[in-house]
Structure formats: structure tokens, C-alpha cells
C-alpha positions as MATLAB code, in Angstrom:
seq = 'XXXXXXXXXXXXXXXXXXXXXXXXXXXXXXXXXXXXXXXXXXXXXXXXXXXXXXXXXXXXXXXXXXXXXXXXXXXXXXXXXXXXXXXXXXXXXXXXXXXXXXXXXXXXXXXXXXXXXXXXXXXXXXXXXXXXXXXXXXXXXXXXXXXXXXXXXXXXXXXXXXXXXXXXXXXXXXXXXXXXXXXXXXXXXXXXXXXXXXXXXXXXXXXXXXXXXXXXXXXXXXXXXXXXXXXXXXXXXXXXXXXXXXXXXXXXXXXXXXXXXXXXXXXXXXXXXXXXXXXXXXXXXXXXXXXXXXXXXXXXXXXXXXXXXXXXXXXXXXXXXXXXXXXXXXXXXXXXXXXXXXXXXXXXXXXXXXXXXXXXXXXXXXXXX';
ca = [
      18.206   30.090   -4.115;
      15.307   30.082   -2.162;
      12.809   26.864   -2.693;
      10.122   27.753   -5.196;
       6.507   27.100   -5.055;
       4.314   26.908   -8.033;
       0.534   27.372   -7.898;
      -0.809   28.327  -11.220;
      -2.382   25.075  -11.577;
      -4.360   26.378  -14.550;
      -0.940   26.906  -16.389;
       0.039   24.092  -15.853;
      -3.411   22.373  -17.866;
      -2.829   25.096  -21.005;
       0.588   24.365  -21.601;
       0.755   20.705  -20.671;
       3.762   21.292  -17.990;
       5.852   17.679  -17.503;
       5.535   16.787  -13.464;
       7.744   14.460  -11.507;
       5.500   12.815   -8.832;
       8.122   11.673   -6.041;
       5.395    9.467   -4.023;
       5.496    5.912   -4.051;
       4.679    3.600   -7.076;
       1.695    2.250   -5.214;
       0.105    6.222   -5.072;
       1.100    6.811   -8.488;
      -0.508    3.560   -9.543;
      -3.912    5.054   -7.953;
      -4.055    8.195   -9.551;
      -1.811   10.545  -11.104;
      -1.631   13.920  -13.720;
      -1.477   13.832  -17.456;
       2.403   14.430  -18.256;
       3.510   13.197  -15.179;
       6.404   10.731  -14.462;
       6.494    8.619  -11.419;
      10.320    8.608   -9.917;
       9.751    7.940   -6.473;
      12.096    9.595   -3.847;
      10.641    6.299   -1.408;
       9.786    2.956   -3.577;
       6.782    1.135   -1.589;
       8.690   -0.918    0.907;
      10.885    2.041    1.895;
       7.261    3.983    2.364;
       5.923    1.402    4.470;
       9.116    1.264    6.989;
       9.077    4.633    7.345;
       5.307    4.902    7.833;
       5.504    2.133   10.708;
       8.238    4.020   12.223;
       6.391    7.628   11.956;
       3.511    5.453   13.898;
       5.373    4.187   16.304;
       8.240    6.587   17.259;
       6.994   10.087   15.180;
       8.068   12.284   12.723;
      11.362   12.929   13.711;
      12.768    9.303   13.664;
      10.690    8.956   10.547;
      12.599   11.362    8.662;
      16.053   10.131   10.071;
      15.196    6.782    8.708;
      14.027    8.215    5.743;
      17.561    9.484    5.060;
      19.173    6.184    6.259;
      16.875    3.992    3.532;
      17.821    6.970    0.701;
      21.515    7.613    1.121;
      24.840    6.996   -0.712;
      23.951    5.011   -4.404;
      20.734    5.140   -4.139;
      20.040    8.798   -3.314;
      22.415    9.570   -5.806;
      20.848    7.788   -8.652;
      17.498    9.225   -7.397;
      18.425   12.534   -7.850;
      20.408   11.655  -11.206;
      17.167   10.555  -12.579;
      14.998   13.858  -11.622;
      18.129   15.748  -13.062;
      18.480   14.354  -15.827;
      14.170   14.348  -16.519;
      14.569   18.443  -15.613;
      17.255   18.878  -18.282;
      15.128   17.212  -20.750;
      11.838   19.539  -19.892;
      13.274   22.976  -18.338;
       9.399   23.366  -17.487;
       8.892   20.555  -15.434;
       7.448   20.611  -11.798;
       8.150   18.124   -9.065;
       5.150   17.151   -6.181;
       4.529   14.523   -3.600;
       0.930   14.172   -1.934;
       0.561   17.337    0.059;
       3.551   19.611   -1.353;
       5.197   18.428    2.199;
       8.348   16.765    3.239;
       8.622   14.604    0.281;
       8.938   17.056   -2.165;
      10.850   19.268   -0.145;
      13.390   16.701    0.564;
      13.778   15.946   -3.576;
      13.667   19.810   -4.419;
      16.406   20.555   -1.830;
      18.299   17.314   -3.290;
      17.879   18.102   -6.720;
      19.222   21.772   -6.241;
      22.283   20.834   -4.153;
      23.168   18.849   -7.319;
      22.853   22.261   -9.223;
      19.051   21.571  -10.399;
      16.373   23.867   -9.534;
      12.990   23.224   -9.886;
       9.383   24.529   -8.301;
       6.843   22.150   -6.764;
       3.826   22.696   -6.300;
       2.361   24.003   -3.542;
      -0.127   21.931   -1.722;
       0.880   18.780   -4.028;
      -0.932   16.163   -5.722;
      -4.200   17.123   -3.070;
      -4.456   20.462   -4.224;
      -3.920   20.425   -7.893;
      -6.316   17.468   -7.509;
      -8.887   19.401   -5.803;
      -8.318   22.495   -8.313;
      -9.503   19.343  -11.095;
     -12.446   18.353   -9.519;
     -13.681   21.858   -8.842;
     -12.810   23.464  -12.266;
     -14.404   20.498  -13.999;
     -17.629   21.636  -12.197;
     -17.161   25.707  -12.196;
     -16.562   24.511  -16.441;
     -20.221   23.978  -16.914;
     -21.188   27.397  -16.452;
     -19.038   27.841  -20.082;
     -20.684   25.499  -22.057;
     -23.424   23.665  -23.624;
     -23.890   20.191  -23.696;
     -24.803   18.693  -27.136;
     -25.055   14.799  -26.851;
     -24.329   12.948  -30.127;
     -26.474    9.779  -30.368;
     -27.365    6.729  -33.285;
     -27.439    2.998  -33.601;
     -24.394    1.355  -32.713;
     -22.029    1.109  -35.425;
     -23.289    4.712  -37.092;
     -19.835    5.966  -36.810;
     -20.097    8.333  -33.354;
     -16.261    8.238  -32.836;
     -15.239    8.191  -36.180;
     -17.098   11.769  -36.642;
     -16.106   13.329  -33.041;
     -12.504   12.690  -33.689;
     -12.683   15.159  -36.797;
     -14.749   17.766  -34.667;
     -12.055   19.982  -32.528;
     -15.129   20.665  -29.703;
     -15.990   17.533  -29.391;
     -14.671   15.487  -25.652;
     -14.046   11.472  -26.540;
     -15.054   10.098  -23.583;
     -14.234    6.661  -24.682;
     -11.011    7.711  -25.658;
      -9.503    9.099  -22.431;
     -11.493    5.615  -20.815;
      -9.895    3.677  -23.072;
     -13.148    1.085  -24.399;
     -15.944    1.350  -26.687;
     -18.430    2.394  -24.494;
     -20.226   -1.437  -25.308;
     -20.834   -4.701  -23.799;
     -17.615   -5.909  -26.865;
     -16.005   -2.732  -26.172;
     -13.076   -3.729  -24.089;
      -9.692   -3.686  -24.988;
      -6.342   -5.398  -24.944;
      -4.988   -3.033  -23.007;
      -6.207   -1.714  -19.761;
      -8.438    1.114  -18.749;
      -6.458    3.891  -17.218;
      -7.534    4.102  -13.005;
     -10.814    6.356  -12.039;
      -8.853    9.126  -10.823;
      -6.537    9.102  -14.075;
      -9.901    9.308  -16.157;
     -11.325   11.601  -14.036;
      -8.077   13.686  -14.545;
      -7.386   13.526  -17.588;
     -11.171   14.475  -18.361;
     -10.507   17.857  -16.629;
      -7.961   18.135  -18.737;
      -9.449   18.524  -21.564;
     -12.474   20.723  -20.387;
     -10.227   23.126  -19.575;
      -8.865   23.405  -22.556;
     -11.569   23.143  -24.680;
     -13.742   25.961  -22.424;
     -10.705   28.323  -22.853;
     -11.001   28.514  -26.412;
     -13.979   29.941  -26.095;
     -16.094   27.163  -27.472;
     -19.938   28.015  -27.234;
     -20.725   23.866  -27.099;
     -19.198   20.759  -26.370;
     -20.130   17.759  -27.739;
     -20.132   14.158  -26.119;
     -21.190   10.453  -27.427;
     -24.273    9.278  -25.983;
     -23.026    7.215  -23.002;
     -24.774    5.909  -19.757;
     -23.012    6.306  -16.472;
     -20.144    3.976  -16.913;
     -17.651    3.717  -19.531;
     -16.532    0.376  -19.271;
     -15.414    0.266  -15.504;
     -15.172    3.419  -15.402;
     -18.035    6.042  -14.175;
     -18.439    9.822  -15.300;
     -18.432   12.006  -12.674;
     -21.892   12.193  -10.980;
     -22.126   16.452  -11.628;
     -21.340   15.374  -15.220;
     -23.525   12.505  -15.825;
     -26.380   15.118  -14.402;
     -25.337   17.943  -16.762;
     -25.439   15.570  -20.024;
     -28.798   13.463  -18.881;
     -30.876   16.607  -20.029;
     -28.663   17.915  -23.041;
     -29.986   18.331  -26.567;
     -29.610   15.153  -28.785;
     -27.860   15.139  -32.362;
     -28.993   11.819  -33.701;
     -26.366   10.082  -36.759;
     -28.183    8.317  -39.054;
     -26.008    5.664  -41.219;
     -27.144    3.056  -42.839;
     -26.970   -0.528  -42.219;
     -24.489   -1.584  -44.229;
     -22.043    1.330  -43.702;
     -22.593    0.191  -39.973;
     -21.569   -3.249  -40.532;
     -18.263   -1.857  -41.853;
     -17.377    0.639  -39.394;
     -17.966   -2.023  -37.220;
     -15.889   -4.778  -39.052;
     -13.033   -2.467  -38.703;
     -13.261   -1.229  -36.021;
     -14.006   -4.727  -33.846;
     -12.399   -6.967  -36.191;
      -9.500   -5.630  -38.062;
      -8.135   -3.240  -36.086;
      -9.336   -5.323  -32.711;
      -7.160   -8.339  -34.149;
      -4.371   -6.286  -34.954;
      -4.114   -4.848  -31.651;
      -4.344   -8.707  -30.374;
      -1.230   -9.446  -33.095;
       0.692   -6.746  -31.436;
       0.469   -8.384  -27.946;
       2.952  -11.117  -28.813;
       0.347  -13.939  -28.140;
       0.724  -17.133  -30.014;
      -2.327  -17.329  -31.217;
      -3.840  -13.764  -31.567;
      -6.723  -15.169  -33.486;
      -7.641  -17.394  -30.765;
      -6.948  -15.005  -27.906;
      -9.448  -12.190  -29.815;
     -12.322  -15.286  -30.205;
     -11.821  -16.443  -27.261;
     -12.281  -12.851  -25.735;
     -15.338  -12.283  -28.491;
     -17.142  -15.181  -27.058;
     -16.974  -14.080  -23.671;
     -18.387  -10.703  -24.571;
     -21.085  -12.398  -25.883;
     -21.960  -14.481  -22.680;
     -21.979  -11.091  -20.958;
     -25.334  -10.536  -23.234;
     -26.575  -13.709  -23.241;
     -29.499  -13.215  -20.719;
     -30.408   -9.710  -22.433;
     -29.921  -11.614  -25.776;
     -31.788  -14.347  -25.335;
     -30.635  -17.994  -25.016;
     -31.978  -19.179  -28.986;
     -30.251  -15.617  -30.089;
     -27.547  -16.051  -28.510;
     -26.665  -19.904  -29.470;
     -27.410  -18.644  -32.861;
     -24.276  -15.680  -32.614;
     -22.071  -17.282  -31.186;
     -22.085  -19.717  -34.069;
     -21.795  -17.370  -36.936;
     -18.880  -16.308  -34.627;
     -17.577  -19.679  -34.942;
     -18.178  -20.207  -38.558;
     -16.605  -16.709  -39.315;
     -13.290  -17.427  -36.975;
     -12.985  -20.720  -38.756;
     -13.661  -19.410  -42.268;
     -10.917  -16.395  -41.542;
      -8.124  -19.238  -40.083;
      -8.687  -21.964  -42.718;
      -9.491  -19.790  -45.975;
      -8.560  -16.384  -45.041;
     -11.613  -15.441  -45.509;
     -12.864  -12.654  -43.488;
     -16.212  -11.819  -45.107;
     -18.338  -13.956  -42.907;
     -17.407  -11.942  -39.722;
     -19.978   -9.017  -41.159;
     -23.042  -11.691  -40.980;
     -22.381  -11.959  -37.089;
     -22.284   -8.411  -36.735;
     -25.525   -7.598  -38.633;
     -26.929  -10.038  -36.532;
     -25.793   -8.847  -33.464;
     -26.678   -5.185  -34.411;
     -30.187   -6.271  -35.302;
     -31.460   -8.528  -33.091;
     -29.721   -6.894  -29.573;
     -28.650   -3.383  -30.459;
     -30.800   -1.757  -32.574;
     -33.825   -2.976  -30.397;
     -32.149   -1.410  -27.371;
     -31.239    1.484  -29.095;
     -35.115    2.312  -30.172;
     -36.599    1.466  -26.960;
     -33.715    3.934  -25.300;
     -33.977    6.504  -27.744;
     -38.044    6.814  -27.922;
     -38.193    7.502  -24.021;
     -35.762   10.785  -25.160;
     -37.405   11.853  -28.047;
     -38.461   15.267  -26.742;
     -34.866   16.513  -26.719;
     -33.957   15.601  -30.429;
     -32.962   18.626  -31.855;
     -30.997   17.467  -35.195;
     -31.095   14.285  -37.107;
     -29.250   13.712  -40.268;
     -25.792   11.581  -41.719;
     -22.362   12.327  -41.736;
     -21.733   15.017  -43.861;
     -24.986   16.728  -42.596;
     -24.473   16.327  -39.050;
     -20.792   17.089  -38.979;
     -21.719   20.844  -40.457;
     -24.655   21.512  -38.155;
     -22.172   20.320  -35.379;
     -19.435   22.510  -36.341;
     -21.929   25.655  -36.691;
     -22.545   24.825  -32.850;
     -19.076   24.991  -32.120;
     -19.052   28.993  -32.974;
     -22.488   29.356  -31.367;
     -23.215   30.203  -27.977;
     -26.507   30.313  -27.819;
     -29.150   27.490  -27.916;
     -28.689   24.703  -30.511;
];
């Protein structure tokens, strides 16, 4: 059978086709697809040898040492493992960086062992390249509606229930605050950036008139939205939540304290409580300046009191006074300052209930909000 190219790169976004990426762990680790799987036909120290050797003697001795480095038991458990991955997704797709040598090598492998499979053509650079561009040619298909409200108001809470909506501090993994870190790791910039394209694809093929987005600034955490993005949004209408206080100082309780300790528990550490105060306290030192030093000594001891009430009584209560603090005396202040230089593009206020409606009649309109 003659080797098979693939190309439909859109396809392969609708239907969420599994990929094998054959490059090196050290590429994968940079930036990969959503539904891909990283079995290497080269693992990094292999890559470098034959990379010195492509330098200093060309492609040709390259290659042959290649083979040498990937023969007998390894090769064959190489190509067991892409085998036995194409048996378990019939659709699956198999790429290196530039659709070259790599993959050609691992497609011609895998059907000598009696398993076809396309790759695609032009590789990891091209379907890249189709991401970044489509992301772009996407936001001729949609309106930008930018949710905004006080920290705490319950932004995610609402976009997860609205099928138009794109959680950007979902597919960064983090809050989107100075405490919004978590236990585990932000995915890389290009895996973000990826998996971002991802979904506008999707979400512009059904036909959706507007998109919605949390208020963010340019970073998520580490992570930065793409500039042509960040442009698109910075002029959007805004949707403002209103909730009040003391439904904010729950969803935040939950949200930063119960489940952020329970994600801490699930580490293995052998003190989660300590590890999650410890990591509290050091968010708020990354305020402290913006905070102010009196403000700041006097949160970070409610903190204290709180952690110490919740290990020696169990009593979790006192975490909420730290949090109304926080959101009154750093938050909301930066919230009204930010939000009165925007006022002119406030198109909707209202709570939950409201807002969810007038944002789900949006998502059938395609005209202005």
C-alpha cells in the first residue's frame, strides 16, 4: 500500500482524531496537539547523536545511524507500541515535526508490521500553522461578549453551564488571580495556545452568533493570550455579574479553600494543610506592595488564625473573614477603578439567573448584543 498523507487538518479538530507524535520527548514537552500521544521513534539522547552526526558528516550517515541506535528490541518495541495505540483508535494519525523522515521511517515501520496509518502531511509545522491562522480567520465568525464582576461573583461557575462560552482559565489551568495558581502545572504556551484553537473551531462551526470570555488581562497566570486575541476582546461589549457579598465569600471559600485543599490532599503531601498555607501565604506576599504593608500584616493573620482554628478545632468558618477581607480591601477596589475606565462598553448588568438568559439569547443571535 502506498504511504498515505492526511491533510484535512480541520477534520481532524471536529472529530478529535488521536495523533502519535514520533519526535523526541524534549519537542513534545514544548508543544504538542490535543489527543496526541508522545511515543518517540528517537528518545532525546538518540536525537542529539544523530543531530551531531547530520552536522558533522550529513544526512546520509545520519539516517544510517539512526537505524543503528533503533534496531533489533528496541525498534521492535517501538513499533509494538504505535501498533498496539492504532488498534486501540483505528482513526489515529502519526507526525513528526515537518511530516519528513521521521514519520516516514515509523509509517513504513508500522506497516511492514501489518499497521497502516496516514501522517500528516507537512507535520507538527503545518497543522501548527493551520492553528494559528484559523484562530485568526475565526474572528470574522463571531462576536466577542466579555463577561466581567467582582472577584468571587461566580464568572466560571456560570460559563461552565453556557455551551458558547470559551474558559480561558480552564484550558490555562489557574484562576486568572494573583491566589489563582494551582497544584498542578500550567500546560506549555504552545499547548494553551493549541488547545485554544481547538475550541474556536469548534465552537464557530456550530454556528454560534457570540462567544463569550471571562474578563481577563493579557496573561493567564504565565500564560499570555494571543496578541490578535487580546486585541479582539480589549474592545468587546461587557456583561457585568452582579452577586452579592456574601454569596462571593462562598464561591470563594469553595472554590480556594475546599476544593484548593482537597486538591493539596490528593498530592500525597504529609501535611496538605501546611503545604496549601504555606502556598496561601506566599500568594499573599505577591500583593503585598499593591496591598499595602498594615493590610497586608493584617491578612495574613486572619490567615493564620483561620489555618490554626481549621487544624486544632476543625473549624473552618474563620477562613471566610480572610476572604471578605481580602475581597474588600484589594479586589473590589481594583475591580471599580478597572471597571469605571470601561464603562462605555457595558451593555448588560444583572445576577445569575438574569445574566445567564440574556447570555444564552446571545448565543442564537448574530447580530449586535
Amino acid at each position: 500500500m502506498a504511504a498515505e498523507l492526511f491533510d484535512d487538518f480541520r477534520r481532524i479538530v471536529l472529530e478529535g482524531r488521536p495523533l502519535i507524535d514520533v519526535r523526541a520527548p524534549v519537542e513534545f514537552e514544548k508543544g504538542a496537539f490535543p489527543n496526541a500521544v508522545n511515543l518517540p521513534l528517537m528518545d532525546d539522547e538518540e536525537r542529539r547523536l544523530v543531530g551531531i552526526c547530520y552536522k558533522q558528516k550529513g544526512n546520509e550517515a545520519a539516517v544510517k545511524l539512526g537505524h543503528e541506535l533503533v534496531s533489533g528490541e528496541k525498534k521492535a518495541q517501538r513499533v509494538k507500541a504505535w501498533c498496539d495505540f492504532k488498534r486501540k483508535h483505528p482513526d489515529a494519525l502519526l507526525y513528526c515535526f515537518r511530516g519528513g523522515q521521521r514519520s516516514q521511517i515509523s509509517q513504513r515501520w508500522m506497516e511492514e508490521a501489518g499497521c497502516d496509518i496516514p501522517r500528516l502531511k507537512g507535520g507538527y509545522k503545518a497543522f501548527r500553522r493551520f492553528l494559528i491562522e484559523e484562530t485568526e480567520r475565526s474572528y470574522e465568525r463571531f462576536s466577542p461578549i466579555v463577561l466581567a464582576g467582582r472577584t468571587g461573583c461566580g464568572k466560571t461557575l456560570l460559563l461552565e453551564k453556557l455551551p458558547h462560552a470559551v474558559d480561558l482559565e480552564g484550558l490555562a489551568n489557574h484562576r486568572g488571580s494573583s491566589f489563582g495558581r494551582k497544584i498542578t502545572p500550567q500546560p506549555s504556551q504552545i499547548d494553551f495556545e493549541n488547545a485554544l484553537a481547538y475550541d474556536l473551531i469548534r465552537k464557530v462551526e456550530k454556528g454560534y452568533g457570540h462567544l463569550v470570555f471571562e474578563d481577563e488581562g493579557k496573561n493567564v497566570g504565565r500564560l499570555y493570550l494571543p496578541l490578535s486575541l487580546y486585541r479582539y476582546l480589549e474592545n468587546a461589549p461587557l456583561a457585568v455579574l452582579e452577586t452579592p457579598m456574601p454569596k462571593r465569600v462562598a464561591i470563594t471559600f469553595e472554590e480556594y479553600v475546599l476544593k484548593g485543599q482537597e486538591a493539596y490532599a490528593k498530592m500525597g503531601f504529609d501535611d496538605p494543610l501546611a503545604r496549601w498555607s504555606e502556598d496561601m501565604h506566599a500568594a499573599l506576599d505577591r500583593i503585598r506592595k499593591r496591598l499595602g504593608g498594615e493590610r497586608h500584616k493584617e491578612a495574613s493573620a486572619l490567615l493564620r488564625e483561620a489555618t490554626l482554628a481549621q487544624r486544632n478545632r476543625g473549624d473552618m468558618a474563620k477562613h471566610e473573614l480572610w476572604i471578605e477581607y481580602l475581597l474588600k480591601h484589594y479586589y473590589d477596589p481594583m475591580y471599580d477603578y478597572q471597571i469605571a475606565r470601561r464603562k462605555e462598553r457595558i451593555v448588560f448588568r444583572g445576577e445569575k439567573e438574569a445574566m445567564e438568559a440574556w447570555l444564552r439569547e446571545r448565543s442564537r443571535c448574530t447580530t449586535s448584543p
